[in-house]
C-alpha positions in Angstrom: 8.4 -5.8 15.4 10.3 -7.5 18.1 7.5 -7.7 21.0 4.5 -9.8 20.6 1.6 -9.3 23.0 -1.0 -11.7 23.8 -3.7 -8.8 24.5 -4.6 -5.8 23.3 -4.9 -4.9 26.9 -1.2 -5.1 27.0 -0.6 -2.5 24.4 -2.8 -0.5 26.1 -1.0 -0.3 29.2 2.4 -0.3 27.7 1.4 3.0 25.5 -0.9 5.1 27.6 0.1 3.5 31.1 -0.9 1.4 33.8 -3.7 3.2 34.6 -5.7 3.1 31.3 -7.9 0.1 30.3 -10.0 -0.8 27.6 -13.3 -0.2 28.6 -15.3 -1.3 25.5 -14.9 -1.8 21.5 -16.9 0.1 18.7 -16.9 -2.0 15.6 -16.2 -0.2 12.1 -17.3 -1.6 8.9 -16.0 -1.3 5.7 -12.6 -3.4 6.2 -13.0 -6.8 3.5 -10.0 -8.7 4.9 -9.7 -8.0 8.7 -12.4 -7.5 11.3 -11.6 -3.6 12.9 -12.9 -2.0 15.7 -12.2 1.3 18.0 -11.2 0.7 21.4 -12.4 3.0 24.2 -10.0 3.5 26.7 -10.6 5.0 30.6 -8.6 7.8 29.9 -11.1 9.1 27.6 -8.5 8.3 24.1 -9.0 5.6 21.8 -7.3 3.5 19.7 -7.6 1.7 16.7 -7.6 -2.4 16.2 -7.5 -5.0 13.3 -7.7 -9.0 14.1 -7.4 -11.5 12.0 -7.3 -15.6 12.1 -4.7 -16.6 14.4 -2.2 -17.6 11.5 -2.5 -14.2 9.9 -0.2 -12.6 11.8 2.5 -12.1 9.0 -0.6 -9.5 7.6 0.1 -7.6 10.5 3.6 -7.9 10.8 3.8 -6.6 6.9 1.9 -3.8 7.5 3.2 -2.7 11.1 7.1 -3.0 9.0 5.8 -0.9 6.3 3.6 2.2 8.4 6.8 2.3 10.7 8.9 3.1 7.6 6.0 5.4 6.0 6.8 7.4 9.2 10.7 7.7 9.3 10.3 10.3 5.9 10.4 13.5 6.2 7.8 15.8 5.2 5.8 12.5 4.0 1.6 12.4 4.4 1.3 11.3 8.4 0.6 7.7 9.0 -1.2 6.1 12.2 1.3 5.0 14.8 2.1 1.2 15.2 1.2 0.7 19.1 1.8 -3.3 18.8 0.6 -6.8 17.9 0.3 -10.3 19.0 -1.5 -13.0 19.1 -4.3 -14.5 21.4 -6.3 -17.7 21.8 -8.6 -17.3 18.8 -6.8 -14.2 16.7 -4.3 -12.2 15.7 -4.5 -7.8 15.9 -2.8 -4.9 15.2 -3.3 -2.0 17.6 -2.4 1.3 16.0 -2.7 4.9 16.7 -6.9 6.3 16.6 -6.8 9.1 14.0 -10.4 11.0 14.1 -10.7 12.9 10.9 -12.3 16.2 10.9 -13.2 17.7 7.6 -10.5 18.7 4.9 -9.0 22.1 4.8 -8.8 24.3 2.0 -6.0 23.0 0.6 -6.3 18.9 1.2 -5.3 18.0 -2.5 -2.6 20.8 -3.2 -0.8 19.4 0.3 -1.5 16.0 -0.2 0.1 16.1 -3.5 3.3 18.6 -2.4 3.7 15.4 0.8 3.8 12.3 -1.5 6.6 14.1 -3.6 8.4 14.7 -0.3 7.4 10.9 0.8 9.3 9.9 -2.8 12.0 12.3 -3.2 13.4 11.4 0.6 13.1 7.9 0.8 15.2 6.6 -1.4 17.2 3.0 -2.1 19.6 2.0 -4.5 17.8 -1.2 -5.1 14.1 -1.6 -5.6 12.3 -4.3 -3.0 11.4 -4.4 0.5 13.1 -5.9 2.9 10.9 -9.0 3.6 7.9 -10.0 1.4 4.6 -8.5 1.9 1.0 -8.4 0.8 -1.1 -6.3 -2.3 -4.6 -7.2 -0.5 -4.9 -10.4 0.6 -2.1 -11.6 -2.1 1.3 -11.9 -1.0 3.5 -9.4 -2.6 7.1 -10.6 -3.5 10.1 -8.2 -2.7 13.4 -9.1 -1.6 15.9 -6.5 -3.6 17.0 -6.0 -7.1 19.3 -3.7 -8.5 17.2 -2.5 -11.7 13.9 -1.7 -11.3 12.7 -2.9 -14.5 14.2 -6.5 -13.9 11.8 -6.4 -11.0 9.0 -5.3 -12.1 8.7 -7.5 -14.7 9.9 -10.7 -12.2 8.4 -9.5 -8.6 5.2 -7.8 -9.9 4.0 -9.3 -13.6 6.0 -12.3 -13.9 4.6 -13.3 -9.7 0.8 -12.7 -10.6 0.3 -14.1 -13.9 2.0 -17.2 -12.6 -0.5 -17.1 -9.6 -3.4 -16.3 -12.2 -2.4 -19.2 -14.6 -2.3 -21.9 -11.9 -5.7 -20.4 -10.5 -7.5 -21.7 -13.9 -8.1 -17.6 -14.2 -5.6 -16.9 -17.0 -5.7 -18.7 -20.5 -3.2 -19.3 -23.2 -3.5 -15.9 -24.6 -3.7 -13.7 -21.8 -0.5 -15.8 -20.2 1.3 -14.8 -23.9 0.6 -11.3 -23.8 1.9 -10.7 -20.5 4.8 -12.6 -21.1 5.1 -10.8 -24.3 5.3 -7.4 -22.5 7.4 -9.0 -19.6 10.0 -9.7 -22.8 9.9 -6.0 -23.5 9.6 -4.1 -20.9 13.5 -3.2 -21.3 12.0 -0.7 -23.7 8.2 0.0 -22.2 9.4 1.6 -18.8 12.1 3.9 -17.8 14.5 3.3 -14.4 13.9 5.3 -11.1 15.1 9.1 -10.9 19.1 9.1 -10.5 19.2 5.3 -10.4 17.2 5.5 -7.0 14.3 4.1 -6.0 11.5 5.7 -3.9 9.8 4.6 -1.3 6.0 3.7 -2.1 3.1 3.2 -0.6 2.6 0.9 -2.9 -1.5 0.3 -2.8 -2.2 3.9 -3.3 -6.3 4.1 -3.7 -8.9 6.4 -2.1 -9.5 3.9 0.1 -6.6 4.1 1.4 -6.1 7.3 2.5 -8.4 9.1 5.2 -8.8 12.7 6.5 -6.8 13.1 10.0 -7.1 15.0 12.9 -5.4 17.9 11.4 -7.7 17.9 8.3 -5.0 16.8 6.1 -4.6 13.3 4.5 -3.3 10.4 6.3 -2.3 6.6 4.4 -3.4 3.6 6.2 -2.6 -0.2 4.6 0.6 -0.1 2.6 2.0 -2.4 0.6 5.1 -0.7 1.0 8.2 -1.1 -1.0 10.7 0.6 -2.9 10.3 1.3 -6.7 9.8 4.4 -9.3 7.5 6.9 -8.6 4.9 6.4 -11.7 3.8 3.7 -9.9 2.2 4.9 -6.6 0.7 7.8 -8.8 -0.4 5.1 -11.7 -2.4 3.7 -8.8 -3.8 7.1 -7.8 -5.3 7.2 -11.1 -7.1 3.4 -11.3 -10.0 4.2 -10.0 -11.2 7.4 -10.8 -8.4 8.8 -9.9 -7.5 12.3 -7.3 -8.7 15.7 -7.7 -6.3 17.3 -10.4 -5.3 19.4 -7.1 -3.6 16.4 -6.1 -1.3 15.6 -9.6 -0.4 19.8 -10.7 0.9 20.1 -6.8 2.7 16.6 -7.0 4.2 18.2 -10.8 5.2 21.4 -8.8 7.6 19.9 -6.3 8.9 16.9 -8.5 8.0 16.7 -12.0 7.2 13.4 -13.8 8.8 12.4 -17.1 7.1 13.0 -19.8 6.3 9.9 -20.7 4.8 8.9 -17.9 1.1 8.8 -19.1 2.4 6.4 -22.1 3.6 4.5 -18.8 0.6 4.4 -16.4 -0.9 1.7 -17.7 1.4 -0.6 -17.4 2.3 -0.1 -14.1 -2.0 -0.7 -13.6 -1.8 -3.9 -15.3 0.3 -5.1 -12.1 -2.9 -4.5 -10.0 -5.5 -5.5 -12.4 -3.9 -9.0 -12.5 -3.8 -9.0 -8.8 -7.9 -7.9 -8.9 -7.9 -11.2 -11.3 -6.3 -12.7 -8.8 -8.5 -11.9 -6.1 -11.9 -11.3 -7.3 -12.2 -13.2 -10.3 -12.8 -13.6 -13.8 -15.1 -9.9 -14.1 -11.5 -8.5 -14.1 -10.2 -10.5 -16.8 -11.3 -7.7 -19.5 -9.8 -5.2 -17.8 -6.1 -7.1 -18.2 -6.5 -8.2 -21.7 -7.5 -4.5 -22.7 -4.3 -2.8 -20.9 -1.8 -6.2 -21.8 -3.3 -5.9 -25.5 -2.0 -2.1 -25.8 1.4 -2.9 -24.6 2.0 -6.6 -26.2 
């Protein structure tokens, strides 16, 4: 974003006028890398705010760069609005749009589903990448653009975080060889994006990281934006548990997969398993070698 503010206040007034003040903060828990709060405004609104150490900014910048194009697609899951960010004495923030969920309607899944097939189907790049470099959590994510999504895969995604795993002490000899086994073949383990063009992901696509709006339908908060093939926001959908099958036969009904994408889902996993390596520690590491062992 172009305009840095040196108080929330600032973004306050610049949004909802100069009228409206911040009249107190409510925090929220739950948040592992920044500190977030609600501000209560005079006009009787709110908003919503994430600070950070002072030299975190580029967290915020990241994020603000990837909601803004989350929003620009048609028919894609609504995001929270970027109202600004900036820095002050001790911190940095991001003040975004306050979405107060009420409960989900009938059809959450089936319409959640049917919105991330229109979020991938109508953003789309002829080059996978981002424009700048991001963040996957707290670990930065490496983008820039590539022509082939395979080559970056295997270069931005594998190739960055078992490099960052093997100079952490956290990945030995033979975890570091089976990943750079698949990385050799990975030519033949995945396929290229839909008519040579990349979708726009989310990118970090977890229950966490979704939330019920005001409208009752689902709303993604804290991408890790960037464009790639499809499998692999719905590969992430599935890490944890995964989404109600409501979710997957409504995404299948607007844009089908390719068959072989459960052969595939894996894989695209073991990119955030390493990451989880990466960031947590060593209770991940039997998660990686069980995924990098099917597909060495």
């Amino acid at each position: 974003m172009s305009s840095l503010y040196s108080a929330p206040d600032q973004i306050i007034t610049r949004i909802f006028g100069s009228s409206v003040f911040i009249t107190g903060e409510t925090g929220v828990g739950g948040g592992c890398i920044n500190d977030t709060g609600i501000l209560n405004l005079s006009n009787g609104q709110k908003a919503f705010i994430k600070r950070n150490s002072k030299n975190k900014l580029d967290l915020f910048e990241r994020e603000a760069e990837g909601l803004q194009a989350l929003k620009k697609i048609k028919g894609a899951p609504r995001v929270p609005q970027v109202f600004g960010l900036g820095q002050d004495n001790s911190f940095s923030f991001l003040v975004l749009e306050y979405l107060e969920a009420v409960p989900k309607i009938k059809d959450f899944w089936k319409i959640f589903g049917y919105e991330m097939a229109e979020l991938h189907r109508n953003g789309r790049n002829r080059e996978s990448g981002f424009f700048h470099d991001n963040h996957i959590g707290a670990t930065p994510q490496l983008n820039g653009t590539m022509p082939s999504w395979v080559d970056f895969f295997r270069e931005k995604r594998l190739g960055f975080q078992i490099k960052l795993a093997r100079d952490k002490g956290l990945a030995n000899r033979s975890m570091t060889a089976l990943v750079e086994r698949i990385m050799t073949r990975l030519d033949s383990l995945l396929i290229e994006p839909d008519e040579g063009q990349a979708s726009l992901l989310h990118g970090d696509l977890w229950s966490g990281n979704f939330i019920e709006g005001p409208d009752g339908k689902a709303c993604i908060i804290d991408p890790a934006a960037h464009y790639g093939h499809r499998e692999a926001d719905l590969a992430m959908t599935e890490l944890f548990g995964g989404f109600s099958s409501g979710f997957y036969s409504s995404y299948n009904e607007a844009w089908p997969l390719d068959p072989g994408y459960p052969q595939r889902k894996d894989l695209y996993n073991l990119y955030h398993m390493l990451n989880h390596l990466n960031l947590f520690g060593m209770s991940y590491a039997s998660s990686v070698l069980s995924i990098a062992r099917r597909y060495a």
